[in-house]
C-alpha positions in Angstrom: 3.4 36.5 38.4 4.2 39.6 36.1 6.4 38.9 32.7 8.9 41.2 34.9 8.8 39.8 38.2 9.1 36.2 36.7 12.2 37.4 34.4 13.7 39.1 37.7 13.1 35.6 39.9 15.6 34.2 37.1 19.0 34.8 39.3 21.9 33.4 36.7 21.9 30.9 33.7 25.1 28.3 33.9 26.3 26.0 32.5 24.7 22.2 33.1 26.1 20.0 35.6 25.7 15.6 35.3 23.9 16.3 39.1 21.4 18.4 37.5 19.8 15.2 35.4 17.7 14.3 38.4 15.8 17.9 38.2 15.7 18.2 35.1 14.1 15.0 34.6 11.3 15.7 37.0 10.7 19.1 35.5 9.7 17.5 32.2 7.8 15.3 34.0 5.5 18.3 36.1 5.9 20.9 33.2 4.9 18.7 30.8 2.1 17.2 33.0 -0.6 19.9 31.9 -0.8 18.5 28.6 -0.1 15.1 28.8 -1.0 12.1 30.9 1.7 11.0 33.8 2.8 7.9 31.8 3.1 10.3 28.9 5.3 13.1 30.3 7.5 9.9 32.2 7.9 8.7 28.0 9.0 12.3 27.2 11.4 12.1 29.7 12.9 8.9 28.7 14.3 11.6 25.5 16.3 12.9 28.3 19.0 10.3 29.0 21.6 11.5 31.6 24.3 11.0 29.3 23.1 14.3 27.7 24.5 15.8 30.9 27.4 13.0 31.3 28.8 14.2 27.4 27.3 17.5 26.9 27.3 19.6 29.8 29.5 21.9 28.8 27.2 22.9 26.2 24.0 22.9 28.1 22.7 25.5 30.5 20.4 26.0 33.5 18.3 28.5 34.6 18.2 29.1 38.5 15.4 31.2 40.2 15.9 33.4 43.6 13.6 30.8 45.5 16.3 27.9 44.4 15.3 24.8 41.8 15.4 25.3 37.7 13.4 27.6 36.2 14.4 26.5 32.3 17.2 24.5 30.7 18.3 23.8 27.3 20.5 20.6 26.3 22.3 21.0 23.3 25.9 19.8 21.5 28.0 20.8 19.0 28.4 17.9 16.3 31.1 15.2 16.7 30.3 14.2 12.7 29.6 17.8 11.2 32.3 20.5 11.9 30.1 23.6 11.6 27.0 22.3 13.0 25.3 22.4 16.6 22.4 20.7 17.6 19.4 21.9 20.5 17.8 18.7 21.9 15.5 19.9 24.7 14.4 22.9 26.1 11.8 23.5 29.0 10.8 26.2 31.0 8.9 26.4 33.9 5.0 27.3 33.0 4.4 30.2 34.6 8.4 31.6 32.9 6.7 31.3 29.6 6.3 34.2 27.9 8.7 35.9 29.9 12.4 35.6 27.4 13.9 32.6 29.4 13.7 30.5 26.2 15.3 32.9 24.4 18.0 33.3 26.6 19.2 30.0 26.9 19.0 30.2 23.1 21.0 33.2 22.9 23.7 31.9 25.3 24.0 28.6 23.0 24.0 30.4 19.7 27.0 32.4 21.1 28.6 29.3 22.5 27.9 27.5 19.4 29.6 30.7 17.1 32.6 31.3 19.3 32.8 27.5 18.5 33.0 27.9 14.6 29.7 26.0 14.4 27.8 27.9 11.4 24.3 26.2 11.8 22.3 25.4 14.9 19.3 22.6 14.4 16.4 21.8 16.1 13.4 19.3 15.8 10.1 18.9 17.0 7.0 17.1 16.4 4.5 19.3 14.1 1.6 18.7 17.0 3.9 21.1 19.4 2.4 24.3 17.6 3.6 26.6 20.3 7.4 24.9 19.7 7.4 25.9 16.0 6.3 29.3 16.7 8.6 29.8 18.9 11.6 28.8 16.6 10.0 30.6 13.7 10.1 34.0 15.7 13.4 33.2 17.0 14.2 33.3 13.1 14.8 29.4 12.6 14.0 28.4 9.1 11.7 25.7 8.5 13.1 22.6 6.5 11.2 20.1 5.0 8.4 19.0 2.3 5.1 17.6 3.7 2.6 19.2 5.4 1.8 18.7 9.1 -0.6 21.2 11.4 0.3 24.0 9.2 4.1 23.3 9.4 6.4 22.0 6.7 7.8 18.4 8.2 10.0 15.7 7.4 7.7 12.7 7.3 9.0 9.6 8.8 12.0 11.3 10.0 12.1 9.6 13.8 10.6 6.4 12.5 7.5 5.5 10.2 4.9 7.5 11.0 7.2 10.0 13.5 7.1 13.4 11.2 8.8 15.9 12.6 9.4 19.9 11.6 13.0 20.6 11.2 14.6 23.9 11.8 18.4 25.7 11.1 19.7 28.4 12.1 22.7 30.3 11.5 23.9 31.5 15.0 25.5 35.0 13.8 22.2 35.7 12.7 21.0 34.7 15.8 22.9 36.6 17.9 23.0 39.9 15.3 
């Protein structure tokens, strides 16, 4: 499928629903699947609880395709602890939507969201090994916190745990959306 005719099969982006979790789920499960073993994209899942959906639906969103299913989603929340912050947990897109400015505008929606909410910063995590995740949030003009090096990236070691590294991002959402 073409970068255009993939971005056209994209009919709406809503908000998230609690009945979504079930779909969701299984797409990390099947997207995931090309790089990791089944018991390894099941484990990724498990990052997914549904009380995500349960607590934060309002500030999540799904991506619908013509032909019915999820194309992409993003699961994010605006702080309960830190006033002007927001916080992206997980983001997928269908494999074949790569590429085609889904990601980016499920981004874009929660940037907005996040701004009309007065939250000043947006964060995001991921592990150092997910090279294509911290180009992607470098070019959407995320900076890159942290000290230690890992694949290239600047992490923060031990952050998830001993051993669990992970490269930290922020993001100011008016910059985002300007």
């Amino acid at each position: 499928m073409g970068e255009q005719a993939a971005a056209d099969a994209v009919v709406r982006v809503r908000q998230a629903r609690e009945d979504d979790y079930p779909a969701l789920v299984g797409a990390v499960q099947e997207w995931w699947g090309d790089s990791r073993t089944p018991a390894e994209a099941r484990e990724l899942s498990l990052l997914l609880p549904r009380l995500f959906l349960q607590h934060f639906a309002g500030t999540s969103w799904v991506a619908e395709p013509a032909r019915g299913g999820v194309a992409g989603f993003l699961v994010g929340f605006h702080s309960a602890d830190r006033a002007d912050e927001a916080y992206i947990h997980f983001v997928g897109v269908r494999p074949e939507l790569r590429g085609t400015g889904l990601a980016r505008r499920l981004y874009e929606g929660f940037f907005a969201q996040a701004s009309a909410a007065g939250r000043e910063t947006v964060r995001a995590i991921t592990s150092p090994a997910n090279t294509g995740s911290v180009a992607f949030h470098r070019a959407m003009g995320f900076e890159v916190e942290g000290t230690a090096s890992g694949n290239g990236a600047a992490v923060r070691a031990d952050y998830d745990g001993p051993g669990q590294d992970r490269v930290c991002f922020r993001k100011r959402p008016a910059a985002a959306a300007g």
